[in-house]
N, C-alpha and C positions, 0 to 999 in steps of 0.2 A: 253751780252756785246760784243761790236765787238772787243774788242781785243781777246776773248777767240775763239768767232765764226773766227777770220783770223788763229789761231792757230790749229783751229781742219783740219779747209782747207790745212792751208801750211804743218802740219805732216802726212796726209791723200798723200795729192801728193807726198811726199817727199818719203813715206813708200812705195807706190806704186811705183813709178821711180826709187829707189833700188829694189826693185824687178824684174822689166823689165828690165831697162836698166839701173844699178850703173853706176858709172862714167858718166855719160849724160850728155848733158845741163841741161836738167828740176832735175833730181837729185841734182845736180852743186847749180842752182839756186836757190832751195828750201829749201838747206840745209843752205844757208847764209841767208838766211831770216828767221829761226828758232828762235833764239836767239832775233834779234830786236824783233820780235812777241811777243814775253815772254815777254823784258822789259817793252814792251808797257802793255802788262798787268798789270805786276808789280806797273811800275807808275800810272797807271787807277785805278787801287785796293787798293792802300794805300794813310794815309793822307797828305797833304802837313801841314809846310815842312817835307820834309823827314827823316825818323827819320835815325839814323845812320846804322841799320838796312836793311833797305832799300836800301839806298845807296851802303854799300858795296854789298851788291845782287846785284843789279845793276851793281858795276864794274864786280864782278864778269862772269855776263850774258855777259859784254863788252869782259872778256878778251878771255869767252868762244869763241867770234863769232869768234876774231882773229884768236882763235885758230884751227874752222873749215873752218878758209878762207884764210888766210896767205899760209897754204899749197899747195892750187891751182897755186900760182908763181913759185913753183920747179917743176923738175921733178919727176913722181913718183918714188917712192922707194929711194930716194936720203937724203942723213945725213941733207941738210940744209934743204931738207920737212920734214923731221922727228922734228928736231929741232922747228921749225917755228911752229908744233902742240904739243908739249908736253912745251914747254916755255908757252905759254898763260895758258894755261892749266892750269899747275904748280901753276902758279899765280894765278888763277880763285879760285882752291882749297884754294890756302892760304887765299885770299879776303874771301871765304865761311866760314874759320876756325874762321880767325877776327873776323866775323859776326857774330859767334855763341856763341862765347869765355865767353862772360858777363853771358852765362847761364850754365857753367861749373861748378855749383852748384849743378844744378838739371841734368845732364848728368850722366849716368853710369863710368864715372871716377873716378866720390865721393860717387854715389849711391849704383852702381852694379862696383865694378873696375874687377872683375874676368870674367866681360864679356868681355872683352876689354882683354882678350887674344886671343879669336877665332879671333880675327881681326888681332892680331899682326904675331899670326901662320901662317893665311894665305897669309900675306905676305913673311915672309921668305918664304915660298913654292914656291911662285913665285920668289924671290930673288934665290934661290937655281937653282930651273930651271931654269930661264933666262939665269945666269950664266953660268951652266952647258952648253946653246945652243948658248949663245952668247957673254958672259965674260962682259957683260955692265950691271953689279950689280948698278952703281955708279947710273946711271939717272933713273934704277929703285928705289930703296934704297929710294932717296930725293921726288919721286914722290908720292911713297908708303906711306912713315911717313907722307904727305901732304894729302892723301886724306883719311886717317886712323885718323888722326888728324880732321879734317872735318868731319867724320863720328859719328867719339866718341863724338865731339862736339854739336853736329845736334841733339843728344838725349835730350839733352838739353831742347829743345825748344818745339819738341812734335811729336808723334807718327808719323806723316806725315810725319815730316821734318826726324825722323828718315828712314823710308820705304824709302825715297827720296834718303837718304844715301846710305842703303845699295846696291840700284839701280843701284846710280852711281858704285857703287863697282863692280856690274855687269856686267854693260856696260864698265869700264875699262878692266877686266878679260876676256871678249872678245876680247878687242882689241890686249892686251898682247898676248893671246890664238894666234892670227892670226900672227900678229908682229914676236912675238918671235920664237914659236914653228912651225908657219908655217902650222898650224889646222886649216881646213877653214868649218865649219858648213855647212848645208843647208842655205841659206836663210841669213848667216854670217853678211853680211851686213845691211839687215832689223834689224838684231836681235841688233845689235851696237846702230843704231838709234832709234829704240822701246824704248829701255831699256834708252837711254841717255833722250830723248826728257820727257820720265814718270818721273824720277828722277828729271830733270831741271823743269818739271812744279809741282811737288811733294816742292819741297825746297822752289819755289815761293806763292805757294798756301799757304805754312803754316808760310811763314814770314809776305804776306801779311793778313791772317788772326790776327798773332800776332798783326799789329800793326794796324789793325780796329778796335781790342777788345780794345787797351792801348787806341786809341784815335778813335772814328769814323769817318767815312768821314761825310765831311759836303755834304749837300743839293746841 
């Protein structure tokens, strides 16, 4: 498929250009083309019309892009770049919660709900520590309950879309890790993007599987 073949190109460059040279051009540019790449997939892999499903993935991948691209107008380390990536974000998460809400049947909320403590522990941990380093519980707290909510929700749907989850879980805890504590890994930045880019094609791969099974593409 070429949406998947421009995906493996654009996260291949991307992953390399944070490695050499973060912050770059070719970094820069690769990483706003992340997201549309995925939609296009998205759209190429499911049936029309689109089911609501799809759709909100969709915005969601939209509010993603904003969210890696909007930052590039501030300068670095500045409250309105900060802002400018954690708003789409925010919103990306919730668009994914929506998405997955109708399968809140079959999620570990009603199945398994004792799992869905390890997720909530782990965020207080971070709520405590951020605090602790930076007293701005509040924008973690609402982001936390958002993608914790998305997460639990995401089981719902199916093993993929779970792994996709806890992914993203990962690739936020990184970012927090850096942000907040000021812990910067080897390779920090590749590891951000690895982890985000497997997650965002983990979510899509098994929405768009969901809804080729519910309805096939046509010919």
């Amino acid at each position: 498929m070429p949406a998947l073949a421009a995906l493996v190109v654009v996260a291949l460059v991307h992953l390399a250009s944070q490695a050499v040279a973060p912050g770059g051009v070719l970094a820069d540019l690769s990483q706003v083309l992340l997201m549309p790449v995925l939609a296009w997939l998205l759209w190429t892999t499911t049936p029309d019309p689109k089911s609501q499903l799809a759709r909100l993935a969709l915005a969601a991948l939209g509010l993603s892009w904003l969210g890696d691209t909007l930052p590039r107008f501030f300068d670095d380390g500045s409250d309105a770049g900060f802002w400018a990536m954690v708003v789409p974000f925010l919103l990306a998460q919730i668009a994914y919660a929506t998405a997955f809400l109708p399968f809140v049947d079959r999620s570990i909320a009603r199945t398994r709900p004792v799992l869905v403590a390890p997720c909530v522990v782990a965020v207080l941990a971070v709520l405590v520590f951020t605090a602790l380093w930076t007293g701005a519980i509040w924008p973690v707290l609402v982001y936390g309950a958002a993608i914790v909510t998305m997460a639990v929700l995401a089981t719902g749907l199916d093993r993929v879309a779970t792994v996709g989850a806890v992914v993203f879980l990962v690739s936020d805890g990184l970012i927090a890790l850096r942000t907040f504590a000021l812990v910067e890994l080897p390779l920090h930045s590749v590891l951000v993007m690895l982890t985000y880019v497997i997650a965002q094609f983990l979510l899509v791969a098994s929405i768009a599987h969901h809804d080729r099974a519910a309805r096939p593409l046509r010919g």
